[in-house]
PyMOL Python script that loads the backbone (N, CA, C, O; Angstrom):
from pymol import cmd

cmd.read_pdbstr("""\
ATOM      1  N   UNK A   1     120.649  -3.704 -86.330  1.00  0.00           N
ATOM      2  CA  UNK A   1     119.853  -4.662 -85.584  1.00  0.00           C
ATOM      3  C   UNK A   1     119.089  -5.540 -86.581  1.00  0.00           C
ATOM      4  O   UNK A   1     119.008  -5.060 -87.711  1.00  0.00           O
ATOM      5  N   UNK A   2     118.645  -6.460 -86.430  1.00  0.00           N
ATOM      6  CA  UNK A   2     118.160  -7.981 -87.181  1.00  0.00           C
ATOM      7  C   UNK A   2     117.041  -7.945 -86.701  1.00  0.00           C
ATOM      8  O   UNK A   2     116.837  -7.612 -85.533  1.00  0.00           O
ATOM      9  N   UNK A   3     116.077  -8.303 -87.570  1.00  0.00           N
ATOM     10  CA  UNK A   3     114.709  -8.812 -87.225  1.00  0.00           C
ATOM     11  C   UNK A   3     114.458 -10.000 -87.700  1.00  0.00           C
ATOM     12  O   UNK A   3     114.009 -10.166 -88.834  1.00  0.00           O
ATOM     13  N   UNK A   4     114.752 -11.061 -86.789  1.00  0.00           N
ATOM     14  CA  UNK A   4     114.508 -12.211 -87.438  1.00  0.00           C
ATOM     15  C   UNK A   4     113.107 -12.859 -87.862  1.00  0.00           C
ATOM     16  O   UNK A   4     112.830 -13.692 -88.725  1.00  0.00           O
ATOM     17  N   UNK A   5     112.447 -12.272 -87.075  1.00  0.00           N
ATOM     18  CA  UNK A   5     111.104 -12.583 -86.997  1.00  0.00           C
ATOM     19  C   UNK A   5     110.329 -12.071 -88.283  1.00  0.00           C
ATOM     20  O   UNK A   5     109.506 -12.887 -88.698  1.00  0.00           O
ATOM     21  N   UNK A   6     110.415 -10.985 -88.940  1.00  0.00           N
ATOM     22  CA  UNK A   6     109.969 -10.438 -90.114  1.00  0.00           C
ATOM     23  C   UNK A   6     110.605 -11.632 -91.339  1.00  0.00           C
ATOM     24  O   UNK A   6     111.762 -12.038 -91.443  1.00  0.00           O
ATOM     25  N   UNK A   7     109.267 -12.032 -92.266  1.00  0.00           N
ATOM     26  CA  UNK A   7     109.794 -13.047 -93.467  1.00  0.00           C
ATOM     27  C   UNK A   7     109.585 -12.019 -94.784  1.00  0.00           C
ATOM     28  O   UNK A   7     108.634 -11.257 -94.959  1.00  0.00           O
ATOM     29  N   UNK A   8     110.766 -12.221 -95.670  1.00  0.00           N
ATOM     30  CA  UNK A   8     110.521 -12.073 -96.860  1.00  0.00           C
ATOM     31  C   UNK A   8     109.777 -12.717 -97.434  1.00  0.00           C
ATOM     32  O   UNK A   8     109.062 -13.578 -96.923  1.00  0.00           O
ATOM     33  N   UNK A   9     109.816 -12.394 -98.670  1.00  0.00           N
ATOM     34  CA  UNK A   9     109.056 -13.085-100.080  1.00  0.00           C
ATOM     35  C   UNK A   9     110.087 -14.249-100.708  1.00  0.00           C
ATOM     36  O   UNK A   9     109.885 -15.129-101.545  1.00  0.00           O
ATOM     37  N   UNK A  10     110.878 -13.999-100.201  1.00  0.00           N
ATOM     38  CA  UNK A  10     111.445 -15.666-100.366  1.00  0.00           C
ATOM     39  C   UNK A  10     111.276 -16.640 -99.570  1.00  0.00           C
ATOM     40  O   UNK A  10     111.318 -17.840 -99.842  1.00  0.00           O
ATOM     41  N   UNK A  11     111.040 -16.030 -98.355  1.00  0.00           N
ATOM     42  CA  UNK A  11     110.718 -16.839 -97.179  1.00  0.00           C
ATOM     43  C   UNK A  11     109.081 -17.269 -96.985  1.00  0.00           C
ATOM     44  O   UNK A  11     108.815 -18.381 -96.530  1.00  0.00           O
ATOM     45  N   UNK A  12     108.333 -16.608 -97.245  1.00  0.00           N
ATOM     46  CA  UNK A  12     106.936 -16.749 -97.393  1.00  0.00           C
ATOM     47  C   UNK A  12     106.807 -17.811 -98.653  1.00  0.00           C
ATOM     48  O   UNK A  12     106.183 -18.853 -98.451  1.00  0.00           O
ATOM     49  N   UNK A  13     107.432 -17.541-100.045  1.00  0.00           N
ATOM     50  CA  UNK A  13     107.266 -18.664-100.972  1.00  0.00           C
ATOM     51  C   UNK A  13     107.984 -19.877-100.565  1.00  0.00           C
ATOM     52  O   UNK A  13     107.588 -20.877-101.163  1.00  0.00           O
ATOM     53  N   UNK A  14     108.750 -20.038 -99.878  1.00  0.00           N
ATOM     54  CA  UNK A  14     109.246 -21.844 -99.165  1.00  0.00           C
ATOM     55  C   UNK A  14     107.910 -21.932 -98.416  1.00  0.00           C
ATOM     56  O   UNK A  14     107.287 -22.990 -98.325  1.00  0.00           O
ATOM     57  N   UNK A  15     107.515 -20.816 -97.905  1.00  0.00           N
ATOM     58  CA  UNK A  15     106.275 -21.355 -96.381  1.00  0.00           C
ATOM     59  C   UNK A  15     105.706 -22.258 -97.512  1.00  0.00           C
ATOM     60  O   UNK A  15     105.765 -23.488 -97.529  1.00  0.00           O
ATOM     61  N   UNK A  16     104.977 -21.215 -98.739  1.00  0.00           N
ATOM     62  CA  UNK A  16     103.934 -21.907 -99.379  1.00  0.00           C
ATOM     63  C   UNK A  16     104.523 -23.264 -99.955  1.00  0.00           C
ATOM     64  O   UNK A  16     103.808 -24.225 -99.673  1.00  0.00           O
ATOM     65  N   UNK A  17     105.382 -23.499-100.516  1.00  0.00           N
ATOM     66  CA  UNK A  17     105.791 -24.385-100.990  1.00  0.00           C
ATOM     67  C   UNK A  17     105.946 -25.761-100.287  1.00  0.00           C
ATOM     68  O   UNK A  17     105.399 -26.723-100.825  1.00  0.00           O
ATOM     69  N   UNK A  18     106.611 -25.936 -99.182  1.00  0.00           N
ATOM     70  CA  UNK A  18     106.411 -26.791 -97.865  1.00  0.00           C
ATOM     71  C   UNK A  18     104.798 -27.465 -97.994  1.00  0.00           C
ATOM     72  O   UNK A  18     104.329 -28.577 -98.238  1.00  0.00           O
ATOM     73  N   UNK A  19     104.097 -25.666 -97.576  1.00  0.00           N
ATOM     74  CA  UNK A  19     102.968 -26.512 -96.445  1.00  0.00           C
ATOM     75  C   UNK A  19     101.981 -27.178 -98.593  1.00  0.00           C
ATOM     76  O   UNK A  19     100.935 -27.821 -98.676  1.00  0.00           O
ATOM     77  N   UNK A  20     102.573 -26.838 -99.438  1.00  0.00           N
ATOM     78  CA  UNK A  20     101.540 -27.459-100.384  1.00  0.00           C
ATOM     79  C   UNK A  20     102.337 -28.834-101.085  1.00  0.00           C
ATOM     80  O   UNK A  20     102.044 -29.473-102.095  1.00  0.00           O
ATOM     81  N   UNK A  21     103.161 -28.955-100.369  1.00  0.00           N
ATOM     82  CA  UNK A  21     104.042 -30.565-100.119  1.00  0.00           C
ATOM     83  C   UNK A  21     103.287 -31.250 -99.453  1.00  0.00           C
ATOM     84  O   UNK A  21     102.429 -32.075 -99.766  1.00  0.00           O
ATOM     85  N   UNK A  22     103.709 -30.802 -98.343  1.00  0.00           N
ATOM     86  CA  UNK A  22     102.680 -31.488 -97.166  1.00  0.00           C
ATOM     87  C   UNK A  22     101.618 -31.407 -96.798  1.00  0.00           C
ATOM     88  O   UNK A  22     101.483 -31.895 -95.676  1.00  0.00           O
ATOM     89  N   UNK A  23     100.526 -30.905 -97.323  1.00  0.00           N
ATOM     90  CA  UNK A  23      98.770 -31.302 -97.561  1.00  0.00           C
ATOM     91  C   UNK A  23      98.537 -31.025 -99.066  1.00  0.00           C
ATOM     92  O   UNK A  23      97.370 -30.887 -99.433  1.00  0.00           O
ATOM     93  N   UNK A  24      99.095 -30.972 -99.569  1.00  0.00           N
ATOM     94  CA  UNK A  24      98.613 -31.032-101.052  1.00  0.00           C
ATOM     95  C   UNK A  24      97.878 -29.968-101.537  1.00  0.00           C
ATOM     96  O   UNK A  24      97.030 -29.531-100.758  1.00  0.00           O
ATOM     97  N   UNK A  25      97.999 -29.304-102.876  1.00  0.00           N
ATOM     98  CA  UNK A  25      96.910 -28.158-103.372  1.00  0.00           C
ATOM     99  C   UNK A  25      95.684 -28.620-103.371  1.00  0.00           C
ATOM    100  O   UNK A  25      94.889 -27.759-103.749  1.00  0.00           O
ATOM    101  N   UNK A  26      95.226 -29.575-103.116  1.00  0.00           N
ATOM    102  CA  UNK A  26      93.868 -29.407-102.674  1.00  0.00           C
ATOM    103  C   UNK A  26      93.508 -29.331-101.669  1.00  0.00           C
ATOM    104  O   UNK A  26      92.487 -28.651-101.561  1.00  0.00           O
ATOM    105  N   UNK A  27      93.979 -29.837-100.589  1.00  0.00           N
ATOM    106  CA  UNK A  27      93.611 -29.242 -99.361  1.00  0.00           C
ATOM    107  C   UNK A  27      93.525 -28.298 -98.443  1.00  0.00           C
ATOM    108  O   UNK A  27      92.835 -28.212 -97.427  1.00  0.00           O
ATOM    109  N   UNK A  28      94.674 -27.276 -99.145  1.00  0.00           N
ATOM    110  CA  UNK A  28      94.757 -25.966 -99.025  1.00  0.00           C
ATOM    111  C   UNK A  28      93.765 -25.145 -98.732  1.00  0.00           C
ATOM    112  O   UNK A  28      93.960 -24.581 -97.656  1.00  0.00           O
ATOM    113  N   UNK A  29      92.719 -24.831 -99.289  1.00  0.00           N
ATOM    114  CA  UNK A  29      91.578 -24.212 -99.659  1.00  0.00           C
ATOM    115  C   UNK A  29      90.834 -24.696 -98.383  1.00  0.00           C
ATOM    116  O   UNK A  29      90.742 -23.893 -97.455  1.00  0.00           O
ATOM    117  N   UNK A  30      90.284 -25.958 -98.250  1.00  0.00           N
ATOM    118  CA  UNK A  30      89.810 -26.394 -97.120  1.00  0.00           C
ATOM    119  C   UNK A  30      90.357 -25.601 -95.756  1.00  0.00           C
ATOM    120  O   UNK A  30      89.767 -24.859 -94.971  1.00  0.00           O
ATOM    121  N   UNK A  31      92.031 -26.173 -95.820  1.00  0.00           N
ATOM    122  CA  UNK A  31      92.498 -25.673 -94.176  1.00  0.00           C
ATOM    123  C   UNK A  31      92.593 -24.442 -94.220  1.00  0.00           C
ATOM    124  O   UNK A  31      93.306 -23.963 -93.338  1.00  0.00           O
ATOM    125  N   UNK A  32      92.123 -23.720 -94.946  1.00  0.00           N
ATOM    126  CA  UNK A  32      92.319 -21.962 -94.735  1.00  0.00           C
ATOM    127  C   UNK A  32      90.906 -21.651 -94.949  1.00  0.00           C
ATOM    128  O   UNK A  32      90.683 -20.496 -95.311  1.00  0.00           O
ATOM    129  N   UNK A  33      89.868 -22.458 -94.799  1.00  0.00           N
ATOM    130  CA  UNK A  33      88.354 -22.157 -94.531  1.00  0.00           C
ATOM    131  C   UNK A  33      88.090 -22.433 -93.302  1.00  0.00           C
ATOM    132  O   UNK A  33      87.320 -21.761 -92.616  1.00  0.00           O
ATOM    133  N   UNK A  34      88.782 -23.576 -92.857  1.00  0.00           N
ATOM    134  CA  UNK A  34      88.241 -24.078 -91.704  1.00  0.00           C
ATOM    135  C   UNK A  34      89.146 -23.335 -90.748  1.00  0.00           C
ATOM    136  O   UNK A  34      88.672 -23.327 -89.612  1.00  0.00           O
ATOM    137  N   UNK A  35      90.601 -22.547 -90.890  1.00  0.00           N
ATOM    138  CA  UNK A  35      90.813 -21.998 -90.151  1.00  0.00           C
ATOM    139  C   UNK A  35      89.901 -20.886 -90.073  1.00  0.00           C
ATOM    140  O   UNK A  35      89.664 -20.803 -88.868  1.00  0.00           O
ATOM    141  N   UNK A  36      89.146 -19.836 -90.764  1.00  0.00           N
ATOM    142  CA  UNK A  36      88.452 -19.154 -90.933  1.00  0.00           C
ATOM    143  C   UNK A  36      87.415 -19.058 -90.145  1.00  0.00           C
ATOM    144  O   UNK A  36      87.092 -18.159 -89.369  1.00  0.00           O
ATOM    145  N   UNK A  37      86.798 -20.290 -90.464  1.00  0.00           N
ATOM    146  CA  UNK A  37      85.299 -20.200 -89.265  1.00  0.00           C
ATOM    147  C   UNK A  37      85.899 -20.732 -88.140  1.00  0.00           C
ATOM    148  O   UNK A  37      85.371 -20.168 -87.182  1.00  0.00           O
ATOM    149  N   UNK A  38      86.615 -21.415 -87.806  1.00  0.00           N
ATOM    150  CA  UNK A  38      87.573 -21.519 -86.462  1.00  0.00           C
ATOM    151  C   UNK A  38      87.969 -20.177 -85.529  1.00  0.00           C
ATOM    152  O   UNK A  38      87.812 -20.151 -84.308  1.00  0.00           O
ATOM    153  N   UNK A  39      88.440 -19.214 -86.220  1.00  0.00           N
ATOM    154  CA  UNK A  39      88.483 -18.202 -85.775  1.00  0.00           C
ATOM    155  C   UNK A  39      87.335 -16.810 -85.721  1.00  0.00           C
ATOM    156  O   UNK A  39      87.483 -15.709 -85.192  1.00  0.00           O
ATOM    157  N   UNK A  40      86.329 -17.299 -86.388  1.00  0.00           N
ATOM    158  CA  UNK A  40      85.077 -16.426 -86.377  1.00  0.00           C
ATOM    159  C   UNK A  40      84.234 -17.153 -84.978  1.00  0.00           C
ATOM    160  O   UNK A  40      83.810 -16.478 -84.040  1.00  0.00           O
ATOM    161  N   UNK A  41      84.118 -18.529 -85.072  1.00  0.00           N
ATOM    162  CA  UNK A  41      83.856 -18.755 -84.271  1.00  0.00           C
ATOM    163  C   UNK A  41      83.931 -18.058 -82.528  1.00  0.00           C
ATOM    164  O   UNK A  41      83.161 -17.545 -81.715  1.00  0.00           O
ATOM    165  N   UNK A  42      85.620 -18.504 -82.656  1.00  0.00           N
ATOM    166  CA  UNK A  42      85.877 -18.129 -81.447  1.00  0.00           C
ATOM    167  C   UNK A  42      86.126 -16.756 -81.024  1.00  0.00           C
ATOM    168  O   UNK A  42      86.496 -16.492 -79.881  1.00  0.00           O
ATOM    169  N   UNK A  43      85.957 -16.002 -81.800  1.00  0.00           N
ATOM    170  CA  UNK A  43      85.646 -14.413 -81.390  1.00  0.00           C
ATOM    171  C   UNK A  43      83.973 -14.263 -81.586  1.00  0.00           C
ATOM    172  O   UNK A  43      83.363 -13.284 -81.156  1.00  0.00           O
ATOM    173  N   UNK A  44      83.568 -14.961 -82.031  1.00  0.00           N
ATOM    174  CA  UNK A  44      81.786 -14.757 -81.753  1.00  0.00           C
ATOM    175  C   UNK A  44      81.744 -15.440 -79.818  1.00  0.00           C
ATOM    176  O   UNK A  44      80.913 -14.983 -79.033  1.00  0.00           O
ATOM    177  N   UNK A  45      82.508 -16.247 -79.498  1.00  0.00           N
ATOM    178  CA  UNK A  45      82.549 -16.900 -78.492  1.00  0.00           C
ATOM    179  C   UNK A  45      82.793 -15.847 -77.516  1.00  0.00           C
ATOM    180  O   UNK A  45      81.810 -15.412 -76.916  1.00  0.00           O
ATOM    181  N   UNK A  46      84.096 -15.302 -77.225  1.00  0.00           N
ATOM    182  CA  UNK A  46      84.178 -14.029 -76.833  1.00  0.00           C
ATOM    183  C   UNK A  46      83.769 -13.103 -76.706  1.00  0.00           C
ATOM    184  O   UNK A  46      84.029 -12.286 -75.822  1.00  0.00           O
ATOM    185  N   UNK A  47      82.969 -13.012 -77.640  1.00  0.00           N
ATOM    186  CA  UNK A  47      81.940 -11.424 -77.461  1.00  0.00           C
ATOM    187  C   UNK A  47      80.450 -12.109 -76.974  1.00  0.00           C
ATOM    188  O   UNK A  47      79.839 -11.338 -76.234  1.00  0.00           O
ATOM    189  N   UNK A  48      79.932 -13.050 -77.165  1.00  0.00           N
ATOM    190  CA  UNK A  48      79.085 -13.882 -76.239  1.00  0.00           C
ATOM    191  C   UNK A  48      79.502 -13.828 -74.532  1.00  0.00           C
ATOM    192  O   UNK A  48      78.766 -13.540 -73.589  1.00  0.00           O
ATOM    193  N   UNK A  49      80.762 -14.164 -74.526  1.00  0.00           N
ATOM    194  CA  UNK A  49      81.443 -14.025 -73.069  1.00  0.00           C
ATOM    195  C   UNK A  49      80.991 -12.736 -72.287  1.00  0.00           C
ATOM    196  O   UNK A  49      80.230 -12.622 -71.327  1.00  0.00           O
ATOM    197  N   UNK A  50      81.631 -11.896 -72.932  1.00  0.00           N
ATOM    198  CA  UNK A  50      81.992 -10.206 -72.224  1.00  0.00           C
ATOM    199  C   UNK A  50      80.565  -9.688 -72.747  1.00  0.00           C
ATOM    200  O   UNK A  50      80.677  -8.512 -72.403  1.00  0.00           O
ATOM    201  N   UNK A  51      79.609  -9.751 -73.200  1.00  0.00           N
ATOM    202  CA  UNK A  51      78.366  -8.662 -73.485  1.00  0.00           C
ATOM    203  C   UNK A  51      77.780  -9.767 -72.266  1.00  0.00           C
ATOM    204  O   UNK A  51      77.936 -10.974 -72.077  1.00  0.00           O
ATOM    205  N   UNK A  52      76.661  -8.141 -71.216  1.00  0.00           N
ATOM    206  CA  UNK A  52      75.960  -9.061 -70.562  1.00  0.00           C
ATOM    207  C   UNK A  52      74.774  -9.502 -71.029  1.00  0.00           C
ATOM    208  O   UNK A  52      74.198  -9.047 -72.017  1.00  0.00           O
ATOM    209  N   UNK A  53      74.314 -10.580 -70.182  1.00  0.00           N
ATOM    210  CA  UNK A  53      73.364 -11.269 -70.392  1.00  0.00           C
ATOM    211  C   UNK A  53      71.843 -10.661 -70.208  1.00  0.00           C
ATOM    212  O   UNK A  53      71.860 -10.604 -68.978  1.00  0.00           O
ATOM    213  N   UNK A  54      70.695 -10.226 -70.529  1.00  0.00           N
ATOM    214  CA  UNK A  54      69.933  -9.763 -70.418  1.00  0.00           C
ATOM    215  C   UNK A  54      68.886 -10.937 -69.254  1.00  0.00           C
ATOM    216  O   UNK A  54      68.711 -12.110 -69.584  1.00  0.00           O
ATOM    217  N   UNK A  55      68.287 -10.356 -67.917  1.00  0.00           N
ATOM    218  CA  UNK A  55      67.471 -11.445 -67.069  1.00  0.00           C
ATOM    219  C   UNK A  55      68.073 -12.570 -66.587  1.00  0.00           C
ATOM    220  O   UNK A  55      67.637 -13.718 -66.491  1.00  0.00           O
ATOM    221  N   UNK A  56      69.447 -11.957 -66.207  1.00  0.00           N
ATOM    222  CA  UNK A  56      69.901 -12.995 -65.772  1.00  0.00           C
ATOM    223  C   UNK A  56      70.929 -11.968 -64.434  1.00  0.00           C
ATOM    224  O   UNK A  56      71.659 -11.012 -64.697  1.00  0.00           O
ATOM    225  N   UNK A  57      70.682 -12.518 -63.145  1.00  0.00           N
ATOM    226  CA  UNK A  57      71.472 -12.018 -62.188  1.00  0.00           C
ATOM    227  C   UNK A  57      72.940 -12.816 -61.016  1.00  0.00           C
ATOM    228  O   UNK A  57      73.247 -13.992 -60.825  1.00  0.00           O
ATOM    229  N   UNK A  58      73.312 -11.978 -60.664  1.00  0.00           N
ATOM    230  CA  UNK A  58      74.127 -12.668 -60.304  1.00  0.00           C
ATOM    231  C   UNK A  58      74.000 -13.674 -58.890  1.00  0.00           C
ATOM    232  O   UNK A  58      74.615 -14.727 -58.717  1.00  0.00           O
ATOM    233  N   UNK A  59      72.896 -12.950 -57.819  1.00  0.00           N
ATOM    234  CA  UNK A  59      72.926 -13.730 -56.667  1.00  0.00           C
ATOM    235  C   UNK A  59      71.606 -14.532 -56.651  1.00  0.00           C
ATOM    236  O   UNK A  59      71.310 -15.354 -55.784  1.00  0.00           O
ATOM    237  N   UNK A  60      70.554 -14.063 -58.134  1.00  0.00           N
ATOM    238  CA  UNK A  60      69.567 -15.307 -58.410  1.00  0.00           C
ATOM    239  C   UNK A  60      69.598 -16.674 -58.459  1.00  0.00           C
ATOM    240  O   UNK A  60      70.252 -17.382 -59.224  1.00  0.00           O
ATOM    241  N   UNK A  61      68.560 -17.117 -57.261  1.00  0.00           N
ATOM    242  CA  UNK A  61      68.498 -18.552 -57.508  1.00  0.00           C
ATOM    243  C   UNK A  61      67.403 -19.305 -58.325  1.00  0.00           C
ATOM    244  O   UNK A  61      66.225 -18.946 -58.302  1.00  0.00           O
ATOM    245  N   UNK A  62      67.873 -20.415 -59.079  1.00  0.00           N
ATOM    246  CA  UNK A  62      66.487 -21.007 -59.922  1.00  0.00           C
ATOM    247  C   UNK A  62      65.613 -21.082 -59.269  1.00  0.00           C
ATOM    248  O   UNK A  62      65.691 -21.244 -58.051  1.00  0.00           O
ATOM    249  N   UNK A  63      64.200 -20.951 -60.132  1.00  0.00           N
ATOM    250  CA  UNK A  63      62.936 -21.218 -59.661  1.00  0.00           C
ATOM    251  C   UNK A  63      62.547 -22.433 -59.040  1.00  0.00           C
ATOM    252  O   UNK A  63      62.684 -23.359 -59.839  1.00  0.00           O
ATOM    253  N   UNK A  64      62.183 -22.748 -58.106  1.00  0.00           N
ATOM    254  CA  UNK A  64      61.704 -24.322 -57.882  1.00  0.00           C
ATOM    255  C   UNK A  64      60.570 -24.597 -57.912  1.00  0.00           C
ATOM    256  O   UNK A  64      59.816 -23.889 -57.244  1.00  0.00           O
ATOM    257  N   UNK A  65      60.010 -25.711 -58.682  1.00  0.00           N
ATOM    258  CA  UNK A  65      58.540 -26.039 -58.555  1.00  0.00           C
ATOM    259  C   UNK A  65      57.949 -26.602 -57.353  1.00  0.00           C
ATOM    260  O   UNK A  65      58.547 -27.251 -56.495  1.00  0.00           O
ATOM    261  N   UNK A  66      56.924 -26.344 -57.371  1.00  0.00           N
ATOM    262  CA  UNK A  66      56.076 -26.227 -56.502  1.00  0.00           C
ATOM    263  C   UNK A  66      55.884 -27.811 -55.798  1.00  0.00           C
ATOM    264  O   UNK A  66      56.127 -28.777 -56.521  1.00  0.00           O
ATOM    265  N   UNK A  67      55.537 -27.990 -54.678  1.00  0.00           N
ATOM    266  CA  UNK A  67      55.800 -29.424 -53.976  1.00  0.00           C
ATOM    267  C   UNK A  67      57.139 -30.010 -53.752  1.00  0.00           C
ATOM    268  O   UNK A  67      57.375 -31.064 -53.161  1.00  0.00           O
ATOM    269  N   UNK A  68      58.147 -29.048 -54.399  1.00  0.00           N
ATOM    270  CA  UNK A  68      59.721 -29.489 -54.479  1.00  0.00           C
ATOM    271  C   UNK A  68      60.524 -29.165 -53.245  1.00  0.00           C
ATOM    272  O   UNK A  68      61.598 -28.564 -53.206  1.00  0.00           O
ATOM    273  N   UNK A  69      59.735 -29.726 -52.114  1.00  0.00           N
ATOM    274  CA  UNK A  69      61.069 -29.333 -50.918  1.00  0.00           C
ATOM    275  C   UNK A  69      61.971 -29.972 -50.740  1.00  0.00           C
ATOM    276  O   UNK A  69      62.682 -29.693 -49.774  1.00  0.00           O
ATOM    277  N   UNK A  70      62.316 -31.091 -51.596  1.00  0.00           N
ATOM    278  CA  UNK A  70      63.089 -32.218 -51.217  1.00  0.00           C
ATOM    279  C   UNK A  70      64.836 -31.143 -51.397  1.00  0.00           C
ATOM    280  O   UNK A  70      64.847 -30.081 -52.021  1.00  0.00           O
ATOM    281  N   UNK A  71      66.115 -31.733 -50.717  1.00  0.00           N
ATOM    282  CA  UNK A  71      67.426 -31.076 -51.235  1.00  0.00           C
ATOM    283  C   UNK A  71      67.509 -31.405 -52.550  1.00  0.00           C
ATOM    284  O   UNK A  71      66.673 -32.241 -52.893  1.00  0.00           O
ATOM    285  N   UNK A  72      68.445 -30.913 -53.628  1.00  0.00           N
ATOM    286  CA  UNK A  72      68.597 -31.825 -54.985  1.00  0.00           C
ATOM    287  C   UNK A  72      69.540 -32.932 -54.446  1.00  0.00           C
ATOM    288  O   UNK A  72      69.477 -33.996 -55.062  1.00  0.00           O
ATOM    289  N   UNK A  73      70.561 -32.853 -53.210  1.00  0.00           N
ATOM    290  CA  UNK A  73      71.279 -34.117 -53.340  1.00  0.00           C
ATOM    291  C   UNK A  73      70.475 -35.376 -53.179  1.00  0.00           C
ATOM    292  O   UNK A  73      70.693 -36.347 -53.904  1.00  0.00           O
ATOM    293  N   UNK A  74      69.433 -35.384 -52.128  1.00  0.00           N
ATOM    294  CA  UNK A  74      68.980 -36.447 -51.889  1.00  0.00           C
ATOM    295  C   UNK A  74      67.908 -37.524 -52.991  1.00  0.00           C
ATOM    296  O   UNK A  74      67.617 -38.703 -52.792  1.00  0.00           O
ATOM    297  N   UNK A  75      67.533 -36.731 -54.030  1.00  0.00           N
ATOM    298  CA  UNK A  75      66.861 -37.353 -54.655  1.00  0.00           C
ATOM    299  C   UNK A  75      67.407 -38.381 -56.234  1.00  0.00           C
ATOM    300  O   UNK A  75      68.241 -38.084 -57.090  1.00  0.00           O
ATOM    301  N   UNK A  76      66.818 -39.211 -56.148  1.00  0.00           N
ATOM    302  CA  UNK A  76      67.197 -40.833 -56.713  1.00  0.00           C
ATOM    303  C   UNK A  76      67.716 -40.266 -58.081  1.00  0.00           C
ATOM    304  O   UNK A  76      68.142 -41.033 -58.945  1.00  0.00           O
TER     305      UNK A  76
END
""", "prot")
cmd.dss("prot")
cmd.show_as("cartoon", "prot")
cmd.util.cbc("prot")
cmd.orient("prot")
């Protein structure tokens, strides 16, 4: 059976070779930082998601100030 999906080390050195054709060795460094916090990011995002929120409920409605009977649609 074949695994095509698995790359050698010959195949991994064209990857590198390609992608430092096409953005250049200096930019390298950059796009593999910024993928970095790109992806820290968005698992800090995620775990922001799923941990709950402390004082905060689900069938709570905001506070309204005081003299505020107006609906919110109707006002200018």
């Amino acid at each position: 059976m074949y695994h095509l999906a698995i790359l050698g080390w010959t195949e991994g050195l064209i990857v590198v070779g390609v992608l430092v054709l096409l953005f250049g060795a200096r930019k390298l460094p950059e796009l593999a930082r910024s993928m970095g916090s790109s992806i820290t990011e968005f698992k800090k995002g995620l775990r922001e998601e799923s941990a709950p929120r402390s004082g905060e409920g689900r069938g709570k409605l905001p506070e309204r100030a005081e003299g505020d009977d107006a609906p919110a649609d109707t006002r200018p």
